[in-house]
Structures are given as structure tokens and as C-alpha cells.
N, C-alpha and C positions, 0 to 999 in steps of 0.2 A: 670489529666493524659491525655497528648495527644494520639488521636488518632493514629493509622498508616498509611500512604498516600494510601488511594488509587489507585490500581493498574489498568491503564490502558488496556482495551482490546486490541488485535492485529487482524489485518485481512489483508491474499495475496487475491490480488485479481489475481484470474485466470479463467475469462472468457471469456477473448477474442478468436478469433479464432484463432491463430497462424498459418495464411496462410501461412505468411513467410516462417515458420521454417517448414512447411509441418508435422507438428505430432503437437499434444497436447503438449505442451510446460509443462504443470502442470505434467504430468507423465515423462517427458524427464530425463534421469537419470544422474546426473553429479557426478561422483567417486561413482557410484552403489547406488546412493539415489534421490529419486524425488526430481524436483524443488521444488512442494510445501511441500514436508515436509523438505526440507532445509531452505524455506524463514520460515513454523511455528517454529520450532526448533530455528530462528534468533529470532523470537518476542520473545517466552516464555523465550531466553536466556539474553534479554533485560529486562523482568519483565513483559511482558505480561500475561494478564491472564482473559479473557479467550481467544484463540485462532480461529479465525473463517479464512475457507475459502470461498470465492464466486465462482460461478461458476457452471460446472457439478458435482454430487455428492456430492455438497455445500450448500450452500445459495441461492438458486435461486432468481431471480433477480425478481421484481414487474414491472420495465420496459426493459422487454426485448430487447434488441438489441441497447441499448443507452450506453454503454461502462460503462470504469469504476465508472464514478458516479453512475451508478444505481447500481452497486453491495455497494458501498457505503454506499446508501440509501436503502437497502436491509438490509445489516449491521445494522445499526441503529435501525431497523424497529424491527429485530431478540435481538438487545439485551434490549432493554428497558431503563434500570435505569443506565448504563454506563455512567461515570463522563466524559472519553476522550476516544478517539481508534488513533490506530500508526497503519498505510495503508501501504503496503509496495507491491511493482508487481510481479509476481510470479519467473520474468525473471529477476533478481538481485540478483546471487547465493553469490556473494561478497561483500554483504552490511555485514556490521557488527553489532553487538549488543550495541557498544560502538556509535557507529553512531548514532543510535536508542535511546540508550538512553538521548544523546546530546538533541533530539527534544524532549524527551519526559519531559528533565528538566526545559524545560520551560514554562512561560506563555506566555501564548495568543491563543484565538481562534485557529488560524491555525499556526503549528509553520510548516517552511521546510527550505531545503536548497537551495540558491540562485542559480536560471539557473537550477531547478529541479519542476518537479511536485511531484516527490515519492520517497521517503517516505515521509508521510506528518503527520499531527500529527490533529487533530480535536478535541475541546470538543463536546459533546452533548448537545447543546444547541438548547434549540424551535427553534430560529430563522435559525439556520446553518439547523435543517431540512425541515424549511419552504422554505428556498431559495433551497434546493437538490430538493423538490417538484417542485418548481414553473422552474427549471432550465426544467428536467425531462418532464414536461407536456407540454412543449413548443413543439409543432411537428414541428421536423426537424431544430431544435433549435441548439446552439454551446454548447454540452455536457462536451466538457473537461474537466478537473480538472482546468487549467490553469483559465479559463473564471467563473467557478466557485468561485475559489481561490478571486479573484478579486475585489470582491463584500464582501471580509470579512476585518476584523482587523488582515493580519496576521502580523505574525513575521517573517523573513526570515534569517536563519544564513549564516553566511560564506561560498563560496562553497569549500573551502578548508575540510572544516569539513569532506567533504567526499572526498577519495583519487582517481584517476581514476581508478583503478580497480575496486574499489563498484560502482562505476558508469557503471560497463559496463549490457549495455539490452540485453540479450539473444535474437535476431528476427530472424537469421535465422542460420544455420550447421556453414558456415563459422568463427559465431560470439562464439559458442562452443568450434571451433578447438580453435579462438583465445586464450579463457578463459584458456580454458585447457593447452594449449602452457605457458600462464601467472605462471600456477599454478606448474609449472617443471623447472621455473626458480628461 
């Protein structure tokens, strides 16, 4: 009798400061709902499970102030015995679950989409958290996802996979009105 697959954890990360946007982006509300419980509500609606966010009143990070890879590796740290996790930014209210699950059907260490750092899709493997360490403890080091990404076996899909609207980042009021303008046409 076969097993059932494995179900992927999900994690927003919302710890950046959203200078830009001038508020906390992770409480910002889009059609009367926070951003991050619109991107959790996007994983668990992909199959995520369990749902983690980074951030304030989250996951606090072990290297602070090193961006999204440390909530990451914070992630990691917090769940333990997780097969994969599907990372997705707090400021992507129109990524979809179908998106998500696109990356999450696939193999390979890092799966994502071409011209994109996030949503990205990670196993948990020793090595993938050896290198989030040794990226991490480099002081003043190139933190990125991207520069991290680099250094692994990933997969990279289509950027079609995702339409421009999932693509669009929340950074500042303007970029709001835009979404919102999107979502009444």
C-alpha cells in the first residue's frame, strides 16, 4: 500500500521593513483581510501544511537583519523533520494556489519561476541548510535568495507559469491602488 505524499510546509515571509509602503505590509489590509493571512490562506490552499510565518509575531529570525534568507533558515530551524517548504513574500496578494502548486509538483532541490526569486519551493536537505548557514554567517555578505539560489541544483519553470498580475509586489500605496484598480476590472 502506498503511502500518501507528503505534504509540503508553507512559509510568508514578512519581515522586512516595508519602508516603502510606510506601514507594515504584513497587517496592510487588501479587501478587509491582511496580507499575511491572504498569502497563508494561498499555501494551505495549495496543500500546505503546516503554515508558518516569519517575521514580527512569527518566527523570529536567528540572524537578524539579513533579510529573507534568514527567516528562511529560521524556518527550517523551527520545523525539523519537513520533507520540502513553498516560500512565498508577504507582498504577492495575487499569486495563486495553482501557481504553487505548479512548483510544488516538481522535482528538484529548488524548484521556481524563471525571472523570479518567490515563490520558490526548497527541500530540506543537510546541505541546502549548510549553505543558508555558511551564506548567513558571512558578515556583510550577498544575502539574497537569488545568490543563494545559485549555488544549488535548481529547476526553473516557465515564467509564463505565473501571469502578471501574481507577479505584481506590493512596495509601496501606489503599487495598492494599482492591485486594487486590477481587481475591479
Amino acid at each position: 500500500m502506498a503511502s500518501a505524499p507528503v505534504k509540503p510546509a508553507g512559509l510568508v515571509l514578512a519581515g522586512g521593513g516595508s519602508r516603502r509602503m510606510g506601514r507594515d505590509k504584513a497587517r496592510l489590509p487588501i479587501k478587509g483581510k491582511p496580507l499575511s493571512d491572504i498569502m497563508a490562506n494561498t499555501l494551505r490552499a495549495a496543500g500546505c501544511e503546516p503554515v508558518l510565518i516569519s517575521g514580527p509575531g512569527g518566527i523570529k529570525d536567528i540572524y537578524p537583519g539579513q533579510g529573507p534568507l534568514a527567516g528562511i533558515h529560521a524556518a527550517f530551524d523551527h520545523l525539523g523533520k519537513a520533507e520540502a517548504m513553498v516560500i512565498v513574500p508577504v507582498d504577492m496578494p495575487a499569486l495563486s494556489a495553482d501557481s504553487l502548486k505548479a512548483l510544488m509538483d516538481e522535482d528538484g532541490e529548488a524548484v521556481l519561476y524563471e525571472g523570479q526569486s518567490l515563490p520558490l519551493k526548497l527541500v530540506n536537505a543537510p546541505h541546502i541548510r549548510q549553505r543558508l548557514e555558511t551564506i548567513l554567517s558571512e558578515e556583510g555578505g550577498d544575502w539574497s535568495i537569488r545568490n543563494f539560489v545559485r549555488g544549488l541544483n535548481a529547476l526553473t519553470l516557465e515564467a509564463a507559469g505565473l501571469n502578471a498580475r501574481e507577479r505584481i509586489n506590493l512596495n509601496t500605496p501606489d503599487d495598492v491602488k494599482i492591485l486594487e484598480q486590477a481587481h475591479e476590472t
